[in-house]
NUPAVO-86288 format. One record per residue: residue number from 1; residue in three letters; x, y, z of N, C-alpha, C, O in turn. Coordinates in nm, 3 decimals. Layout:
 seq type     npx     npy     npz    capx    capy    capz     cpx     cpy     cpz     opx     opy     opz
 NUM  ALA       X       Y       Z       X       Y       Z       X       Y       Z       X       Y       Z
...
END
This chain:
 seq type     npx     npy     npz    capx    capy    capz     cpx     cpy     cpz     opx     opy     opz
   1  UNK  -2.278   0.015  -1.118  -2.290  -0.110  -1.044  -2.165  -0.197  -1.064  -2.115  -0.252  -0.966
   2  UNK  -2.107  -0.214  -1.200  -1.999  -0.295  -1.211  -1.901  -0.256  -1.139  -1.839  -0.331  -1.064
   3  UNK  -1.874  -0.118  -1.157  -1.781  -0.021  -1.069  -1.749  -0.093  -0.943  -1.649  -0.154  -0.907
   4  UNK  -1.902  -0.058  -0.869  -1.860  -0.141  -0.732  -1.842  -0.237  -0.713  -1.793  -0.265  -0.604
   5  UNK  -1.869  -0.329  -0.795  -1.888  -0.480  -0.771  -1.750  -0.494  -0.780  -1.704  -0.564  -0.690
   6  UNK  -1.641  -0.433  -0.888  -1.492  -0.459  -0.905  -1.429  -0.387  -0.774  -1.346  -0.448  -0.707
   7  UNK  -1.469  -0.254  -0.739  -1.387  -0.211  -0.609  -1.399  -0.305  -0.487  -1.307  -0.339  -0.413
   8  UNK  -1.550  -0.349  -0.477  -1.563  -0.486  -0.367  -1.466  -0.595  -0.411  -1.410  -0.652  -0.317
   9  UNK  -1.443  -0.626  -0.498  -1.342  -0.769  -0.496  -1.268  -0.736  -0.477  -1.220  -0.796  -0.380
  10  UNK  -1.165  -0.612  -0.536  -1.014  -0.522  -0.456  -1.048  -0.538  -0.369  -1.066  -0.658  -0.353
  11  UNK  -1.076  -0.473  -0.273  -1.113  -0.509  -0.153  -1.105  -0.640  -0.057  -1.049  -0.667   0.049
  12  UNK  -1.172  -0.693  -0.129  -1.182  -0.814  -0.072  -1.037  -0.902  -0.102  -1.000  -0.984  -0.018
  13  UNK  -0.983  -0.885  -0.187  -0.845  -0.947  -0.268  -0.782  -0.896  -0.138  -0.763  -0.970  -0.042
  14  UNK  -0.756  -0.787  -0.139  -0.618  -0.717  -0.077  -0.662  -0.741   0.027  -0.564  -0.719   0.098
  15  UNK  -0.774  -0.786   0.120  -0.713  -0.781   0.294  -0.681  -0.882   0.363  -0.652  -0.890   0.483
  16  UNK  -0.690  -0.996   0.244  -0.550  -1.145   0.293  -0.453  -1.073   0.290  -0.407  -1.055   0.403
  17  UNK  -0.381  -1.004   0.186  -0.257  -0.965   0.156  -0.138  -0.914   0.212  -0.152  -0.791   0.219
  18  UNK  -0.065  -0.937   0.241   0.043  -0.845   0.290   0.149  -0.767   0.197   0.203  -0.804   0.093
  19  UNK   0.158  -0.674   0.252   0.282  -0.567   0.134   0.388  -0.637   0.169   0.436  -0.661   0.280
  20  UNK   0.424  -0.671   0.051   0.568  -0.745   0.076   0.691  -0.667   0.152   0.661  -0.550   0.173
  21  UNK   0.807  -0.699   0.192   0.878  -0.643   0.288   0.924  -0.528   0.176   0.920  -0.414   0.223
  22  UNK   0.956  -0.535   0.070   1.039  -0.462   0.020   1.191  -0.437   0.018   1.268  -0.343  -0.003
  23  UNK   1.198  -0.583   0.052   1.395  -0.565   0.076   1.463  -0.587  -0.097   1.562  -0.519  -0.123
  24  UNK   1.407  -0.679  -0.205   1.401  -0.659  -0.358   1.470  -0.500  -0.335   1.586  -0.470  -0.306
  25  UNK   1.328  -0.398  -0.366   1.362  -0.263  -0.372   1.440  -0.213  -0.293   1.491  -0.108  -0.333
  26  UNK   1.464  -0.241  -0.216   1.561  -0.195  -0.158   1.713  -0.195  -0.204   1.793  -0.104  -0.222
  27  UNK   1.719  -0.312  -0.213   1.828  -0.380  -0.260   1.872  -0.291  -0.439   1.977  -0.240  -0.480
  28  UNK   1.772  -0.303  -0.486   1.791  -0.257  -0.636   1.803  -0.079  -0.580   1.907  -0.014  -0.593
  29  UNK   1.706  -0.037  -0.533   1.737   0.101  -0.502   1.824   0.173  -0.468   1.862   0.278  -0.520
  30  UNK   1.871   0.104  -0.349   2.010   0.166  -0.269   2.138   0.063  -0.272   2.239   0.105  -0.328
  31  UNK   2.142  -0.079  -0.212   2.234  -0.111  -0.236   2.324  -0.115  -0.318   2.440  -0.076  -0.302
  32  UNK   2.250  -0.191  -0.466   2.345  -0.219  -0.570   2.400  -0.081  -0.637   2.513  -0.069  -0.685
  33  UNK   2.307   0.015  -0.632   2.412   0.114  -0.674   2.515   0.157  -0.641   2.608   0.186  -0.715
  34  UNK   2.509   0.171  -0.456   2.604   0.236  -0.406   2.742   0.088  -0.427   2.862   0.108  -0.411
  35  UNK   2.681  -0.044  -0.462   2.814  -0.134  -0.433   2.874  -0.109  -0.565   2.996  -0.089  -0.568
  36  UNK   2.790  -0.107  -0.700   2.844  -0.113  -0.807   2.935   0.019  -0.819   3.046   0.011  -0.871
  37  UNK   2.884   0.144  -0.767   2.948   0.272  -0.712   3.134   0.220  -0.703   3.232   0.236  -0.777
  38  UNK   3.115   0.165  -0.596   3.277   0.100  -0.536   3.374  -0.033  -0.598   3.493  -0.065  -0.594
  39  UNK   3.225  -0.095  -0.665   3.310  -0.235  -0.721   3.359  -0.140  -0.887   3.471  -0.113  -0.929
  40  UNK   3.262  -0.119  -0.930   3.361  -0.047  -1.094   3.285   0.072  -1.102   3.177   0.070  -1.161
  41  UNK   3.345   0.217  -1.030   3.361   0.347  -1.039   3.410   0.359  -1.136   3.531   0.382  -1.129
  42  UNK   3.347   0.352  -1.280   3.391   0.375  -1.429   3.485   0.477  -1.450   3.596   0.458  -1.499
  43  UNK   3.421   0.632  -1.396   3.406   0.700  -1.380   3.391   0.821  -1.292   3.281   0.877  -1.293
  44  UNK   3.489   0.871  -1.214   3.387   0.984  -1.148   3.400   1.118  -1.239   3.493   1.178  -1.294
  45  UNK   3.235   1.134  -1.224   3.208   1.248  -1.300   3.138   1.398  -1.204   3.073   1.494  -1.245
  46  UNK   3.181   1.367  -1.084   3.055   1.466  -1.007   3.149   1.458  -0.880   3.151   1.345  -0.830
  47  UNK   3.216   1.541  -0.824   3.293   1.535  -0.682   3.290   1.604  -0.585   3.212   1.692  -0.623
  48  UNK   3.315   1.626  -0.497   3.221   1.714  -0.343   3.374   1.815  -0.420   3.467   1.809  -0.501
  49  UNK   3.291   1.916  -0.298   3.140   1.914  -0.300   3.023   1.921  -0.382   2.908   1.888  -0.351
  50  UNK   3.067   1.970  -0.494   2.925   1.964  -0.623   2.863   1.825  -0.568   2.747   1.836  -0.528
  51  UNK   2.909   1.723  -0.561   2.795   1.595  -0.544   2.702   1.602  -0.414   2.596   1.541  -0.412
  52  UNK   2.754   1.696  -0.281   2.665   1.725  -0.230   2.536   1.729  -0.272   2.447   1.659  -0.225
  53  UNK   2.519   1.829  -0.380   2.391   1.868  -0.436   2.302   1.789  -0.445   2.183   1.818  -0.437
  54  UNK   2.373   1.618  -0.472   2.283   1.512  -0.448   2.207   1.542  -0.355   2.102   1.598  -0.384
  55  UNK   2.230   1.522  -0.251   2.151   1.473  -0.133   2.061   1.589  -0.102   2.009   1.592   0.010
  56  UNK   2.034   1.702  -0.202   1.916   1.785  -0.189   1.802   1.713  -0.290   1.686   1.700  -0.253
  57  UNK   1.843   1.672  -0.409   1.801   1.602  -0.491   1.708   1.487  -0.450   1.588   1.468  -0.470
  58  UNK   1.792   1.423  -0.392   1.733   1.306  -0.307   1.660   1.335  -0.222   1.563   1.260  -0.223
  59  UNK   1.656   1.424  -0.130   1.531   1.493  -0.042   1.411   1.539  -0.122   1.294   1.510  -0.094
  60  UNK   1.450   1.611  -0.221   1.309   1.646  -0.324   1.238   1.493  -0.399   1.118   1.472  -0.419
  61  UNK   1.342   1.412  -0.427   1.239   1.294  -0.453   1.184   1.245  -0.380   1.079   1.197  -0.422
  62  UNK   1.210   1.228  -0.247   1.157   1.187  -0.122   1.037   1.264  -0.110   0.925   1.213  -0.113
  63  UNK   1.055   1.364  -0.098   0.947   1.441  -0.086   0.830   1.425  -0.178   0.712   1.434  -0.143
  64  UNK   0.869   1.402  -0.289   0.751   1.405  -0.407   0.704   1.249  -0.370   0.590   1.211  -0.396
  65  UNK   0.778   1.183  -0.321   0.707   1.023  -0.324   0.626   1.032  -0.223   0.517   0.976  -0.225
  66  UNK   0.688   1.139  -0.070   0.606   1.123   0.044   0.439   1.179   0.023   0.335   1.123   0.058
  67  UNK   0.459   1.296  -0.040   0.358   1.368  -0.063   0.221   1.246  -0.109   0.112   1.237  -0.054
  68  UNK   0.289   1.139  -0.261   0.195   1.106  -0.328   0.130   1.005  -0.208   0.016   0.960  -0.210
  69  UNK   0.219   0.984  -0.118   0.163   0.860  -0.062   0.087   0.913   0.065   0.042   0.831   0.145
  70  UNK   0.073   1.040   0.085   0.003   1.085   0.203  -0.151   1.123   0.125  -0.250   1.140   0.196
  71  UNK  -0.162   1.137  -0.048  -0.288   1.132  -0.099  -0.335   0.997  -0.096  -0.453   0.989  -0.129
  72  UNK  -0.299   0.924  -0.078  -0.317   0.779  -0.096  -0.375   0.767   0.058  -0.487   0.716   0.068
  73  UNK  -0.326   0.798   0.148  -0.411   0.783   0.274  -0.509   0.840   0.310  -0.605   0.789   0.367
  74  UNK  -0.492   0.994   0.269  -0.646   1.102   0.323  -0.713   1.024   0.222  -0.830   1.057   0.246
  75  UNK  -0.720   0.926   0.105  -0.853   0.905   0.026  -0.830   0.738   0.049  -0.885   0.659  -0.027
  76  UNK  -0.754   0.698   0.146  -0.798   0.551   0.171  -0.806   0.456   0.107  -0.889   0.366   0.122
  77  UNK  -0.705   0.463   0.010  -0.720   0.402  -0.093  -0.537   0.325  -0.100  -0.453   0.360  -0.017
  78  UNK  -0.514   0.252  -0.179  -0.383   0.176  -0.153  -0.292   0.214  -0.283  -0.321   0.264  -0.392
  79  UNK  -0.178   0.171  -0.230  -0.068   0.272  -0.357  -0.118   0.175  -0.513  -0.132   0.225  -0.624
  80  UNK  -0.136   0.043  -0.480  -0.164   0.000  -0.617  -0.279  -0.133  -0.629  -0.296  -0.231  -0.557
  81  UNK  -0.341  -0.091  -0.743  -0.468  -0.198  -0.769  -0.488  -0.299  -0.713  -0.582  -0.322  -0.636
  82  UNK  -0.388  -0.385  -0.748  -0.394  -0.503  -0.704  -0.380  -0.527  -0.520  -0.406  -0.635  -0.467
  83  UNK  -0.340  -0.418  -0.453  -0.355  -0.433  -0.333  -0.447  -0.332  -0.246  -0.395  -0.285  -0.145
  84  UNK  -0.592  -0.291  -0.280  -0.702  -0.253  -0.321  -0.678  -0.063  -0.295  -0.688   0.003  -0.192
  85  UNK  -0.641  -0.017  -0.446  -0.665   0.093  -0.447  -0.787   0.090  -0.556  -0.787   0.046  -0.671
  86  UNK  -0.902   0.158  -0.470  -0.995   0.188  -0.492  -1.082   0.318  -0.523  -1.205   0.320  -0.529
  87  UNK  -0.994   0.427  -0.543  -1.037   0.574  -0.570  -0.921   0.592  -0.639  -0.811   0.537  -0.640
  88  UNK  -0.991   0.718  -0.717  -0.860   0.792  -0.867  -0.850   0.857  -0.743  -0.926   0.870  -0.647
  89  UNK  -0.715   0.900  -0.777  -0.682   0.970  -0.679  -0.590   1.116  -0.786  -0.497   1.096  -0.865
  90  UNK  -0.639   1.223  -0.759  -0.614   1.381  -0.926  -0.586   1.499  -0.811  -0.592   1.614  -0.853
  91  UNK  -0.554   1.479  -0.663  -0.506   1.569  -0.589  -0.399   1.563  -0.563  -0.345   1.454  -0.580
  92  UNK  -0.300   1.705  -0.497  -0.177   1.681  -0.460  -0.070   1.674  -0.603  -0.088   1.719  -0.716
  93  UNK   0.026   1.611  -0.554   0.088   1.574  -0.690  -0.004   1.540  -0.785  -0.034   1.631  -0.862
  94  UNK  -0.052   1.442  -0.801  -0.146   1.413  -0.878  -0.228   1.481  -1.000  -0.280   1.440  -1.105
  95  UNK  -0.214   1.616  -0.928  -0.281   1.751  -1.022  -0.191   1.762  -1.157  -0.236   1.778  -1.270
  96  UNK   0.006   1.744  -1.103   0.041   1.732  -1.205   0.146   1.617  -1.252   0.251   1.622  -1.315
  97  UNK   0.086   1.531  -1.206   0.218   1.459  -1.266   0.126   1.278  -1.238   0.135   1.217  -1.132
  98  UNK   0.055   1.233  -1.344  -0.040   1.076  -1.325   0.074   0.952  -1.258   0.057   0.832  -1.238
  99  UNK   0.204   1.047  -1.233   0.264   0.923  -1.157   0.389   0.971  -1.096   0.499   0.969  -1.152
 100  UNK   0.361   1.019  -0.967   0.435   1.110  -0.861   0.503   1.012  -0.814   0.625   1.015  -0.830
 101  UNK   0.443   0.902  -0.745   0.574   0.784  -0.714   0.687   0.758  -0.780   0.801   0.761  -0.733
 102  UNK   0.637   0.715  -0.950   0.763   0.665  -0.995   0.878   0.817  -1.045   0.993   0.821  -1.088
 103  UNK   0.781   0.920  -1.013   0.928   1.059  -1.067   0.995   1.095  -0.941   1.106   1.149  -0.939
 104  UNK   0.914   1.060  -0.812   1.013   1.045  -0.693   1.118   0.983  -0.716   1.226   1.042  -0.726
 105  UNK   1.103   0.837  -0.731   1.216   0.733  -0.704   1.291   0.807  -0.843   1.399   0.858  -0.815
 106  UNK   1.259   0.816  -0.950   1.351   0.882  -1.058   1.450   1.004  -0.981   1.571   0.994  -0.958
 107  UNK   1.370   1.112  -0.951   1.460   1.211  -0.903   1.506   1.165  -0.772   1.582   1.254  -0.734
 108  UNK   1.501   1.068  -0.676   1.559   1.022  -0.596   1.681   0.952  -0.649   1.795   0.990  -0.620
 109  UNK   1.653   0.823  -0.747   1.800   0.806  -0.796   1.931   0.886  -0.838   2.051   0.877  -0.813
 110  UNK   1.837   0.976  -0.923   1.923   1.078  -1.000   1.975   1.141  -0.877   2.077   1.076  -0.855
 111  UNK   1.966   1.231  -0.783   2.037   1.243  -0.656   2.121   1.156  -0.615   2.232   1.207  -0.602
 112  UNK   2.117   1.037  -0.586   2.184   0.946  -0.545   2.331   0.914  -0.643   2.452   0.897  -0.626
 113  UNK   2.240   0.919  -0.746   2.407   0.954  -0.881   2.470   1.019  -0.846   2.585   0.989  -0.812
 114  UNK   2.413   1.149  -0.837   2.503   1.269  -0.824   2.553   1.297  -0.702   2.636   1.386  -0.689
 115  UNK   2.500   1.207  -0.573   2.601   1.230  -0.460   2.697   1.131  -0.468   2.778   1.131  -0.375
 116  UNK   2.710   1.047  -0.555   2.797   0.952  -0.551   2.902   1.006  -0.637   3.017   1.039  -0.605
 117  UNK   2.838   1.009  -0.763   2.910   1.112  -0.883   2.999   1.019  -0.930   3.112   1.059  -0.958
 118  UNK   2.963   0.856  -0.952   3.037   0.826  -1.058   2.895   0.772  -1.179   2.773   0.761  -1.166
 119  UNK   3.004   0.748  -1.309   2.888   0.745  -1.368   2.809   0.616  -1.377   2.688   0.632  -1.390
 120  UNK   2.858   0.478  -1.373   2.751   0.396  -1.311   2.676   0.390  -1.284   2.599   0.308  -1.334
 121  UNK   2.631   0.488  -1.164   2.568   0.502  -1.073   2.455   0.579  -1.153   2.349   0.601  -1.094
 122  UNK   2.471   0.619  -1.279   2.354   0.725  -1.339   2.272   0.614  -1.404   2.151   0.635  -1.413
 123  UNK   2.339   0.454  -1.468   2.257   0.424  -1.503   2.110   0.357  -1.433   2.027   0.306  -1.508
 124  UNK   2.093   0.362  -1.307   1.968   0.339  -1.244   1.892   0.443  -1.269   1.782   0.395  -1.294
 125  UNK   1.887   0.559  -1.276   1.762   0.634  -1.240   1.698   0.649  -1.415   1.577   0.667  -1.431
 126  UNK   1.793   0.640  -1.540   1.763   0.598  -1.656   1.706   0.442  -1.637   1.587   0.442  -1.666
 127  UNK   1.732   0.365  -1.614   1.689   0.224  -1.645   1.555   0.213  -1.539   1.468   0.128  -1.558
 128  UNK   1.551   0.293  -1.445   1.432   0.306  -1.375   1.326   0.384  -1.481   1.232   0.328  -1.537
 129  UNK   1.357   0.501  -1.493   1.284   0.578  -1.605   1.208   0.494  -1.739   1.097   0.488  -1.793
 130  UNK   1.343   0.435  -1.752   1.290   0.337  -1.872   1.194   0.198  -1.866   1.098   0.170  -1.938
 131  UNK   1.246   0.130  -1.771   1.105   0.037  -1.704   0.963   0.087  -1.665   0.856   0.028  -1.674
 132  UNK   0.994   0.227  -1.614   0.863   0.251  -1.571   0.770   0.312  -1.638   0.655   0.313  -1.593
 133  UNK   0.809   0.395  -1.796   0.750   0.442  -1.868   0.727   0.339  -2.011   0.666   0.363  -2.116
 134  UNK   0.809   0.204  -1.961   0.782   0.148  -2.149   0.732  -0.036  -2.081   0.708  -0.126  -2.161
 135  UNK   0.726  -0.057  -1.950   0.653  -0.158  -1.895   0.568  -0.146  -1.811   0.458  -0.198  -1.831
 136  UNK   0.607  -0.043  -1.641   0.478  -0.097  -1.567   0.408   0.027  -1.592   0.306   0.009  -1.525
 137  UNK   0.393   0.174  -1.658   0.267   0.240  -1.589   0.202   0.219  -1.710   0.081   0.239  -1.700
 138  UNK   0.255   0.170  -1.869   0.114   0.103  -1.954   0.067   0.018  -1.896  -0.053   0.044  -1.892
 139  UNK   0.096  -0.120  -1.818  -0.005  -0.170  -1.732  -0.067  -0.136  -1.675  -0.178  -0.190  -1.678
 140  UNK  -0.045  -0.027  -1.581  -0.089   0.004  -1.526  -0.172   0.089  -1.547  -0.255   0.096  -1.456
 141  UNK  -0.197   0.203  -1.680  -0.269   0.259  -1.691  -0.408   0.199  -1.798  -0.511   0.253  -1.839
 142  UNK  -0.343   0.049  -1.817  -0.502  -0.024  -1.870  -0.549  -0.096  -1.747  -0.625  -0.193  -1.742
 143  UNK  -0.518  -0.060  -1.693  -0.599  -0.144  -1.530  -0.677  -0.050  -1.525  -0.798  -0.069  -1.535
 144  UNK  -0.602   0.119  -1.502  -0.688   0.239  -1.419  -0.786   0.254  -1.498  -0.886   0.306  -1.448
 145  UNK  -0.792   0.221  -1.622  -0.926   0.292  -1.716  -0.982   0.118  -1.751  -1.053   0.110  -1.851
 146  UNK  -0.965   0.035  -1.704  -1.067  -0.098  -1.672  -1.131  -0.071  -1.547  -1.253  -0.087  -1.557
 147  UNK  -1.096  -0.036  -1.437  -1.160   0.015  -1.302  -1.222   0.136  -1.308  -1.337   0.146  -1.266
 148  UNK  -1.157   0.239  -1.358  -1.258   0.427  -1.327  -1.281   0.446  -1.428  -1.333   0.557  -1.442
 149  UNK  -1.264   0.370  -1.554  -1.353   0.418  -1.687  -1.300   0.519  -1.759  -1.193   0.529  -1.819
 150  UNK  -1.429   0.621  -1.735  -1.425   0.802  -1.840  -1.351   0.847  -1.749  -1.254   0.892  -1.810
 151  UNK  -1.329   0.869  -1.592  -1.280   0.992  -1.512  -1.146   0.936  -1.545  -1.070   1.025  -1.585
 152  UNK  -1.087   0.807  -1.541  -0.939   0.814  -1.551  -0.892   0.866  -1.727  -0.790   0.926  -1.758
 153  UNK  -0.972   0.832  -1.792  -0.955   0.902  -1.921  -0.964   1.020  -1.947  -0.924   1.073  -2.051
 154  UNK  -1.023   1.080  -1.848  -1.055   1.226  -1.889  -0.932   1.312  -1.804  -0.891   1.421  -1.845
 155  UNK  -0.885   1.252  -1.694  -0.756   1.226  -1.599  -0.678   1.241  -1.721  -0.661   1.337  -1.796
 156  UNK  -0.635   1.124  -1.722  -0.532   1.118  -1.850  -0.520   1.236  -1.947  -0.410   1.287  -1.963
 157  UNK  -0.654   1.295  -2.026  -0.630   1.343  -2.070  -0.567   1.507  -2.033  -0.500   1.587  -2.098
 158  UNK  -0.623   1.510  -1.902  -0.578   1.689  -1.830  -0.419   1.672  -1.802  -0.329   1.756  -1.811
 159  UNK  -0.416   1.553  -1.768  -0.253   1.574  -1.647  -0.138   1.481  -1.708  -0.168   1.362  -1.714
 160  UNK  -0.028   1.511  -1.747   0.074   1.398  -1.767   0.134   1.332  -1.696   0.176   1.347  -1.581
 161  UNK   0.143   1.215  -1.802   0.286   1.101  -1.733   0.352   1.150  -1.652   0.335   1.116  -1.535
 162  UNK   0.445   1.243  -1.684   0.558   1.265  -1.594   0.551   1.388  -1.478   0.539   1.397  -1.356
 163  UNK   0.568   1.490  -1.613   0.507   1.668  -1.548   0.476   1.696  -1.662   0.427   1.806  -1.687
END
């Protein structure tokens, strides 16, 4: 009963809401790297064509982010709590990895390094790595087991953080 009573207020929370534009992420994602890329190229460590290889890299993170977010729709549910995701969602990526979004954007950065190929540019997909494993998914993973209880614990316990 509590269960639902908390998925009804998600619910109810998130459909004032709007997803913010996302120009922030954006900005942190793609711009500043590629400017800091050109303003102080420390370094190049990675040069075409080898840096090509990026931009396969970057397609596979894409891919792993697209994937997680197409489980997020067949179960109707929203990418994050607070803007009412309301089902665990343990399919798809999910099977192996409790957080397919943030190892997208990881292996998406890391591509993006390496098509750029200086080293600058490597420290985003580390400082991403590092925010997202030592600030938001412990938040985030005392939210998921305040909302789904035993199944996200028992979640937790089958499938990892990363892979």
């Amino acid at each position: 009963m509590r269960d639902e009573v908390t998925k009804m207020e998600m619910k109810s929370n998130s459909a004032g809401q709007k997803r913010r534009s996302g120009i922030i992420e954006l900005i942190v994602l793609i711009v500043l790297p590629i400017l800091l890329n050109y303003l102080f190229p420390l370094k190049v460590i990675i040069t075409p064509p080898l840096s090509y290889l990026g931009i396969i890299v970057m397609i596979a993170g894409f891919g792993c982010m697209a994937l997680a977010a197409k489980e997020f729709r067949s179960k109707k549910t929203g990418f994050q709590l607070k803007s009412g995701g309301t089902e665990l969602v343990i399919s798809g990526p999910f099977r192996f990895s409790r957080n397919p979004m943030y190892l997208g954007m990881v292996i998406w950065m890391s591509g993006l390094a390496v098509f750029l190929g200086s080293l600058v540019v490597f420290f985003f997909p580390v400082a991403l790595f590092l925010l997202a494993h030592v600030v938001l998914i412990p938040i985030e993973e005392k939210k998921m087991e305040q909302v789904f209880g035993m199944d996200y614990l028992n979640y937790k316990k089958d499938v990892r953080r990363w892979v």
